[in-house]
N, C-alpha and C positions, 0 to 999 in steps of 0.2 A: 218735213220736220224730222228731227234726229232723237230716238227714242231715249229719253233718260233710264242713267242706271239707277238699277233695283239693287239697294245695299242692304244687304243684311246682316246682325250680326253673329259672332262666330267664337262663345266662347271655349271651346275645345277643337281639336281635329274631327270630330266624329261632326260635330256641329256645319263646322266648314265644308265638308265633303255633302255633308247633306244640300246645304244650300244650293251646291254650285250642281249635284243633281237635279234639283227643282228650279232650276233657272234661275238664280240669280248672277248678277254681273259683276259683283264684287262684295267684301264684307269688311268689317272693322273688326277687327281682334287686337290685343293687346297682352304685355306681362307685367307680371305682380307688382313689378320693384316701382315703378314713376308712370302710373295710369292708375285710372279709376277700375282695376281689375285687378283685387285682392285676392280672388277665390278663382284665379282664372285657372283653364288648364294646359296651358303653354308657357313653356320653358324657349328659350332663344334657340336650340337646335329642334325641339318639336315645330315649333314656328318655321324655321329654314324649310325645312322638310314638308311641311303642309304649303308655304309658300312657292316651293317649288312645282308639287302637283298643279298647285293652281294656275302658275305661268303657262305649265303646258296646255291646259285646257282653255289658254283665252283667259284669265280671270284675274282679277286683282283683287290684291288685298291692301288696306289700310292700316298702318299701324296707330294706335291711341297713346301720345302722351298728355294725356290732357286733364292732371291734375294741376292745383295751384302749388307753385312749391313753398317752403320752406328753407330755411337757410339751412336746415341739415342736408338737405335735395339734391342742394346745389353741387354739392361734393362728386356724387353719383352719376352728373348730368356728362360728363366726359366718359365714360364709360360707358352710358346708354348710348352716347352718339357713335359710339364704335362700333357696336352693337347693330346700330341702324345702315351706318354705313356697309356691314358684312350683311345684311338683311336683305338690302334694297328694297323697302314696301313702296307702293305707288304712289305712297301720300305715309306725310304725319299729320297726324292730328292734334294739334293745340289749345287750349286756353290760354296760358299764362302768358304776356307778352315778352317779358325778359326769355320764357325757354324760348319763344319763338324767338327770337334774335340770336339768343344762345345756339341755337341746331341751324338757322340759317346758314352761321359761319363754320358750323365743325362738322355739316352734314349738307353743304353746298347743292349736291346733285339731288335730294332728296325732294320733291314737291311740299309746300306745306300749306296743310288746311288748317283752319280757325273751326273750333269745336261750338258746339251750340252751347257749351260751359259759358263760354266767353260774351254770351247775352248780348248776340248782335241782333238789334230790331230794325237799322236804320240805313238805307243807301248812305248817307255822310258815315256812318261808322263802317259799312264794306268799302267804301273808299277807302279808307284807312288804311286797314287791312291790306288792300291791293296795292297798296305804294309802301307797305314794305315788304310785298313780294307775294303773300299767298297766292294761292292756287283755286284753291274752293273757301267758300263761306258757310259752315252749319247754322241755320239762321232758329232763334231761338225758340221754341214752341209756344211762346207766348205772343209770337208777329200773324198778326191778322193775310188772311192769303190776299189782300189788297195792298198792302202795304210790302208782299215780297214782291207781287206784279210789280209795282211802281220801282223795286228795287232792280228786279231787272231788267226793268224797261231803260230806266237812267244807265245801267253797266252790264251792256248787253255779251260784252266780253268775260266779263268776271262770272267764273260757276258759282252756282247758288243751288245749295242741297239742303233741304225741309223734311220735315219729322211727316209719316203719313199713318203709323199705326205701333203702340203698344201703350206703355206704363205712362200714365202724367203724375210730375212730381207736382206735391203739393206747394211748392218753394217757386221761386223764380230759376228754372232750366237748371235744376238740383245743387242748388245753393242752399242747402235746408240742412240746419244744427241741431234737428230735434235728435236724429240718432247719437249722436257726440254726446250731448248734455245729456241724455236720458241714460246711454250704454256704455257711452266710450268708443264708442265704434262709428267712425268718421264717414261720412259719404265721399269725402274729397276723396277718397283711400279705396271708393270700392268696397267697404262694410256695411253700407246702411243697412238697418236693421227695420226698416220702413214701420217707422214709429208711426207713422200717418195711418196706417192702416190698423190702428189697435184702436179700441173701444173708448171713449172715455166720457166722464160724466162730468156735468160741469156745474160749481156755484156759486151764489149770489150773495155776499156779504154788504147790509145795509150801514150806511156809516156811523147810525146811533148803533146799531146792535152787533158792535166788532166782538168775533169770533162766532158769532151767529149765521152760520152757513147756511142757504137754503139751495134745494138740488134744482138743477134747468137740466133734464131730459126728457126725451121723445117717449119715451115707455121704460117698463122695469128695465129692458135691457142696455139704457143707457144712449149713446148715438156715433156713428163715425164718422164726425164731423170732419175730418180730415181729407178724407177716403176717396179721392176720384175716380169716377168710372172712366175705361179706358182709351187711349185716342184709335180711333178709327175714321180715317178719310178715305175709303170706298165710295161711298154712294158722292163723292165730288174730286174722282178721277180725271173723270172728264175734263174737269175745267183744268185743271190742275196740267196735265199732259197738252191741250189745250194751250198753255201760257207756256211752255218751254224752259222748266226747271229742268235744272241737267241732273240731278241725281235724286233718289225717291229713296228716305231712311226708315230702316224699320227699326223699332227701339226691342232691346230684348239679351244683354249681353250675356246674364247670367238662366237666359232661357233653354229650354230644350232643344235637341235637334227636331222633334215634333213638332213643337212650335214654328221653330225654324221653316221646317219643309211647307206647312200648312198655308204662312202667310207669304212665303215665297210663293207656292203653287199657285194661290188665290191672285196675286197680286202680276205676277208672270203672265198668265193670263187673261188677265183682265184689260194689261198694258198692251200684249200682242192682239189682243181682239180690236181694241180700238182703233188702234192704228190700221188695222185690217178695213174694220166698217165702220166709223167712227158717227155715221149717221144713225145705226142700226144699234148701237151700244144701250145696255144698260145695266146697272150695278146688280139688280136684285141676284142674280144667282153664285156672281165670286162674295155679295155680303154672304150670301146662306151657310158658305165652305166657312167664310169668317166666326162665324155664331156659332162655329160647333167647337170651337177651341175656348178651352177655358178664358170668363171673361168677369169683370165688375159690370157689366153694362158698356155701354161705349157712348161715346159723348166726339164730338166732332170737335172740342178743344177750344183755340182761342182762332180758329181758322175763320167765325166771321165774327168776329171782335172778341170782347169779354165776356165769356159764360157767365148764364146766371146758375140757380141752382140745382138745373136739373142736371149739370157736368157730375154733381156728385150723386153718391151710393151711400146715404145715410143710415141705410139697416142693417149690411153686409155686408162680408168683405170674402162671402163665398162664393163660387163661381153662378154665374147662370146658365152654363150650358150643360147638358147631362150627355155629354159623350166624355170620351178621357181619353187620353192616350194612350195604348193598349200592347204595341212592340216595336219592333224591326229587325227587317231582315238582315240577318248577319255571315249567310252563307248560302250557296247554294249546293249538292250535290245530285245526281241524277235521281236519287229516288225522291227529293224533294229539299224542302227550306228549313232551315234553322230562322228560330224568330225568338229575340231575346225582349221577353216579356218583362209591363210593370203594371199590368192589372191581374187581380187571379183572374182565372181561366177555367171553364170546368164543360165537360162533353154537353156537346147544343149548340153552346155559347156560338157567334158572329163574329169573325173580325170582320172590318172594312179597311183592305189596304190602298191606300192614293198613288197609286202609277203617276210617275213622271210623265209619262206623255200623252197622257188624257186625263180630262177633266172628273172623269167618271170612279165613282170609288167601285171597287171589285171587293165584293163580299166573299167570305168563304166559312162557309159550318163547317164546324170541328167536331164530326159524331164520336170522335175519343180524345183523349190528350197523352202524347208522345211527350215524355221527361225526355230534354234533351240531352241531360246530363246522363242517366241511366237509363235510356235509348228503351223504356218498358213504360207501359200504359197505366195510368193513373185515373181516378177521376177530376181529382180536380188539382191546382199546382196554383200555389203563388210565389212571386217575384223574391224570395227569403232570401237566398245567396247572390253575389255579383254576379252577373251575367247567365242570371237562371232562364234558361230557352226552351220552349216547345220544340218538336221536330210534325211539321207538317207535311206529310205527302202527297207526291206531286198533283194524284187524283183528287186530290180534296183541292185542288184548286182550278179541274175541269180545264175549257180551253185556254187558261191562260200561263202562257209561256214563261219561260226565267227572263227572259231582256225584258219582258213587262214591267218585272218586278225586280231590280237589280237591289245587288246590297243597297243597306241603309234608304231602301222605301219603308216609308212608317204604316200602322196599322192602327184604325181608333176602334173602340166600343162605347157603346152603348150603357149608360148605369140601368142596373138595374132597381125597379120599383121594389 
């Protein structure tokens, strides 16, 4: 069996460099102007230039056009195809079918995927798709993992890439107009403003007593009815690799590099183990790395049919994990690490940084704190300026070498009680 890729997403360079540190095989990135990546940090020659590191190292990248358009869109779509053609990404990504037909013809060489926008649940609908031309199918996060088997059992040629961990829209595969109507700020666009996840309180108007509102909440603070805890398909990897998906998506576009490295590393892992001992496997320990990254809870989605109501998080929409993401390293010199912090920091305190090539996190007490800025000892520093850094040396990190710990390895802590 041939190991499917781990795609991750990538929305900055810093992002992308990180991934393809922690193993992943490819990522989706996108720009502002015709994708769902409004707030993105890629510009077409930043993109070039990240896209280029990444060829050398083996990697691909995906580019995302995978808004619905509009007729003002349409203007701009010959331009993006130029755009794509000086790019070369290894795939684009679609919903719309008119753009797909439109970049078929003005972007020839280019591979095109079908986005999980485009709400493919159905072998008769990847048909489709495959007869006019795609390359891969994002299959909708709402298709039962029975029903992608049977998909790719009937088009065993056709690649089929599934959603295996982050954010679930409350909407059908982020077709959802609550942000729109509520802000102005469209999700098609890449601004959601994830209306779902706000509080809200709901009432009962009887129809002899119009204008007589009675309240329907869970307690004084109301309930977030919307709110779904997150997807996480760990503990049914197995099957999953198992059945011969060619590509394994992680949702997270507007996520951290932290995040990024975390569910790269966990999932890296987990995939090369199996395949290693595939008899000897089991989830509990890449779930554990999973649960310390900020979460709503995690729910395994529509993966065996339609969830009931334990998918959602009706009391908070705060995390449940009590770790955080803490830094990264941004440099190395002989006497030690530069590490650009976003938790304060004060002499005791732990990081734990995750090495790319072990599983095992490397702790390191900080008995002072080195301002990286004005290179003098503090006692304690928070994250106030861009790129506000610790400087750790090298002794405080005992036997562990700089290739242990290359640029852009992350660092978590621990909240404190």
């Amino acid at each position: 069996m041939k190991k499917p890729e781990l795609l991750l997403p990538a929305g900055t360079s810093e992002a992308m460099q990180t991934a393809f540190l922690y193993g992943a095989d490819a990522v989706y990135a996108g720009l502002p102007s015709l994708s769902l990546r409004a707030g993105d940090g890629f510009d077409p020659d930043t993109l070039a230039q990240a896209m280029r590191q990444a060829h050398e190292q083996g990697k691909k990248v995906y580019l995302t056009l995978n808004l619905f358009s509009k007729n003002s869109d349409i203007e701009r779509l010959t331009e993006f195809a130029g755009t794509v053609r000086r790019l070369r990404p290894d795939g684009l990504i679609i919903s719309d079918p008119g753009v797909f037909l439109f970049m078929k013809e003005h972007a020839p060489d280019i591979p095109l995927h079908v986005s999980t926008q485009a709400n493919v649940g159905s072998w008769l609908t990847v048909d489709f798709w495959r007869s006019l031309g795609a390359k891969v199918c994002v299959l909708s996060r709402e298709t039962p993992f029975e029903d992608i088997c049977e998909i790719k059992q009937k088009l065993p040629d056709m690649k089929i890439e599934m959603f295996i961990h982050g954010a679930m829209c409350m909407s059908y595969s982020g077709r959802c107009l609550l942000s729109s109507f509520m802000t102005g700020r469209s999700a098609n666009r890449g601004k959601c403003a994830h209306a779902c996840r706000w509080k809200y309180k709901l009432y009962l108007e009887e129809e002899q007593r119009p204008g007589e509102f009675l309240p329907i909440e869970e307690d004084d603070r109301g309930t977030y009815i919307l709110n779904s805890k997150d997807l996480c398909l760990m503990p049914y990897l197995d099957r999953i690799l198992k059945a011969g998906i060619d590509l394994l998506k992680i949702e997270g576009r507007n996520k951290t590099p932290y995040y990024v490295a975390q569910t790269a590393r966990a999932y890296r892992r987990a995939i090369d183990d199996w395949f290693a001992e595939p008899e000897n496997w089991r989830f509990e320990k890449y779930q554990a790395e999973l649960d310390t990254l900020q979460n709503r809870g995690y729910t395994a989605g529509f993966f065996n049919g339609v969830p009931n109501s334990a998918a959602q998080n009706y009391e908070t929409v705060q995390s449940l994990s009590d770790w955080r993401n803490a830094g990264v390293v941004s440099a190395w010199t002989k006497e030690g690490a530069e590490v650009i912090i976003y938790q304060k920091v004060a002499a005791g305190d732990t990081l734990y940084f995750l090495p790319p090539d072990r599983f095992e996190s490397v702790p390191v007490t900080l008995p002072k704190i080195i301002d990286g800025f004005a290179r003098k000892e503090v006692p304690v520093l928070s994250p106030g300026r861009p790129g506000q850094s610790i400087f750790i040396p090298t002794a405080f990190f005992k036997n562990v070498k700089p290739e242990n710990l290359p640029v852009f390895t992350v660092a978590r802590a621990k909240l404190k009680s």
